[in-house]
C-alpha positions as a printed Julia matrix, in Angstrom:
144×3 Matrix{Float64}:
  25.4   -10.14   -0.19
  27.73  -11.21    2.84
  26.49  -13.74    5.1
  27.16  -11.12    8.35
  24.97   -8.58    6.81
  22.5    -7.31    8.65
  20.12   -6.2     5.97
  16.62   -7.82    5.77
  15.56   -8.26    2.2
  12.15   -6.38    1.61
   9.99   -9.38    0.76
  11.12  -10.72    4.26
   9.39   -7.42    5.91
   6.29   -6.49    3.44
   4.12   -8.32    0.81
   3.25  -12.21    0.62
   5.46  -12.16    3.92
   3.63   -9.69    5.99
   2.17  -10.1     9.62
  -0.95   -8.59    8.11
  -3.22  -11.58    7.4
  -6.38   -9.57    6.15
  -5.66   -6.35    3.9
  -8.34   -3.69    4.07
 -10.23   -4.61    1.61
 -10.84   -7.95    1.91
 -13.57   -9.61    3.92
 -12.72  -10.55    7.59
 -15.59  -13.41    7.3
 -14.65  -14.92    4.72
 -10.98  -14.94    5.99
 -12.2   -16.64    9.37
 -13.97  -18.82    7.42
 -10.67  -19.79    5.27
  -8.57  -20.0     8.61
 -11.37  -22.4    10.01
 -11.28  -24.88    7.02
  -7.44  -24.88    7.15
  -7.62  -25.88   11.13
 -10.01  -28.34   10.08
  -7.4   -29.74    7.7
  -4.56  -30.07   10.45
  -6.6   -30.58   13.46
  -3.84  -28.86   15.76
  -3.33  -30.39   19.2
  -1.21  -27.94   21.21
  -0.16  -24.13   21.12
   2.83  -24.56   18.94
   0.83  -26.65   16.51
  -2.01  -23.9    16.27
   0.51  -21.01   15.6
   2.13  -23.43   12.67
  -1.48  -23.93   11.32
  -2.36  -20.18   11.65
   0.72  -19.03    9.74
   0.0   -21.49    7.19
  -3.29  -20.32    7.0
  -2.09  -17.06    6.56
   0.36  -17.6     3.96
  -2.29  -19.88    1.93
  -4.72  -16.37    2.12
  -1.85  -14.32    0.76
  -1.17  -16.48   -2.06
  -4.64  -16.59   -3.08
  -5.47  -13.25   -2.74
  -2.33  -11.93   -4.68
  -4.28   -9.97   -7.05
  -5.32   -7.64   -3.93
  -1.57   -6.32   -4.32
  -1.98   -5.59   -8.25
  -5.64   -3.28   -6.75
  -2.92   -1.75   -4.39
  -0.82   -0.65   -7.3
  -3.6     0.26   -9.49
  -5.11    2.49   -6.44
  -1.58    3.82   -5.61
  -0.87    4.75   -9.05
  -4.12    6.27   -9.57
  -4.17    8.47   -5.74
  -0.6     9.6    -7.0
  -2.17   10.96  -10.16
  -4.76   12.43   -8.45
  -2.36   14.5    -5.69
   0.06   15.43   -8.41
  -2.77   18.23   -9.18
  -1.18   20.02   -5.83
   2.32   19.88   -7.39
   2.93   23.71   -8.12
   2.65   24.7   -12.34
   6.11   24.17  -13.79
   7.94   24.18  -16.74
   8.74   21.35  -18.77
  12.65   22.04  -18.44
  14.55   24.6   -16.12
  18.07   25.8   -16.87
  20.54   24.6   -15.04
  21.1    26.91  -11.4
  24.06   28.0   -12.52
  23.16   29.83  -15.13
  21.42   32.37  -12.54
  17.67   30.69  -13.55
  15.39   30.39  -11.06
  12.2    28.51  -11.12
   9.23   30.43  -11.07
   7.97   30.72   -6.99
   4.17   29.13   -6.87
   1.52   31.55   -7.8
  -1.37   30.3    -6.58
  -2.38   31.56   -3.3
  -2.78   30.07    0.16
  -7.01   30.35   -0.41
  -6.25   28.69   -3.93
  -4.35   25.8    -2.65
  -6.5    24.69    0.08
  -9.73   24.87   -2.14
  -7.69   22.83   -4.32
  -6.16   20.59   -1.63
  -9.54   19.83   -0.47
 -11.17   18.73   -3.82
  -8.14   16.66   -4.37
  -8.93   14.62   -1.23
 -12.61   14.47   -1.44
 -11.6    13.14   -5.47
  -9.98   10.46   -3.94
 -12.15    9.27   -1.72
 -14.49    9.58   -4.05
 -12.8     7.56   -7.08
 -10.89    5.47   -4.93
 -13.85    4.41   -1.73
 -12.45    1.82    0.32
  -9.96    1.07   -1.41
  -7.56    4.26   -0.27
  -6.88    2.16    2.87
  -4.48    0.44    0.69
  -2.41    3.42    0.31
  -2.72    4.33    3.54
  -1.4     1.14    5.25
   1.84    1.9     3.24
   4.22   -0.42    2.02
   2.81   -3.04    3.09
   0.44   -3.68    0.4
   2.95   -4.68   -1.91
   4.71   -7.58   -3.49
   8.22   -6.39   -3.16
């Protein structure tokens, strides 16, 4: 990669590197309790010092709580599974356009699709409870 490159590599924006110090499903106590022990430790004098000691903090959460990104995937994986029932009925393998094949248009009707859009979602929240948060918050519940 050259040096003048603007790109920002991934793990620099999401994952063990993230602003987020608390994912959704972990507990906010015991995090404040973590933080508190950690300030304990360093006994910050000063604002720049307590900023340090919070992102260290931070960073020491993350790497203890790593397996909170393997739930994401797990959840992610699973909600994906779960909303591919609203993909529309195809075939295995269409022909190639230009051989004047179409793919079939959906058959199920409007009425059909948001009966079935609506069990999808109340499946997920079901199976998936608090954890879902983790694939709504997006990309940042990852590794990578």
């Amino acid at each position: 990669m050259p040096k003048n490159s603007k790109h920002v590599p991934p793990a620099l924006k999401h994952g063990i590197y993230s602003a987020i110090g608390l994912l959704p499903t972990e507990d906010r106590a015991e995090f404040e309790k973590f933080k508190e022990e950690i300030f304990d430790d360093y006994k910050p004098v000063g604002r720049s010092e307590k900023i340090i000691v919070e992102e260290i903090a931070c960073l020491q959460w993350r790497l203890q709580h790593l397996h909170t990104y393997g739930v994401a995937v797990r959840v992610r994986e699973r909600h994906s599974a779960i909303y591919s029932k609203l993909a529309p009925p195809s075939r295995e393998w269409f022909p190639p356009p230009l051989l004047g094949f179409e793919p079939e248009p959906e058959s199920r009707s409007p009425e059909e699709l948001e009966a079935l859009r609506k069990s999808v979602v109340k499946q997920a929240r079901t199976e998936l409870g608090p954890a879902i948060e983790l694939v709504e918050i997006g990309d940042v519940a990852t590794i990578e």
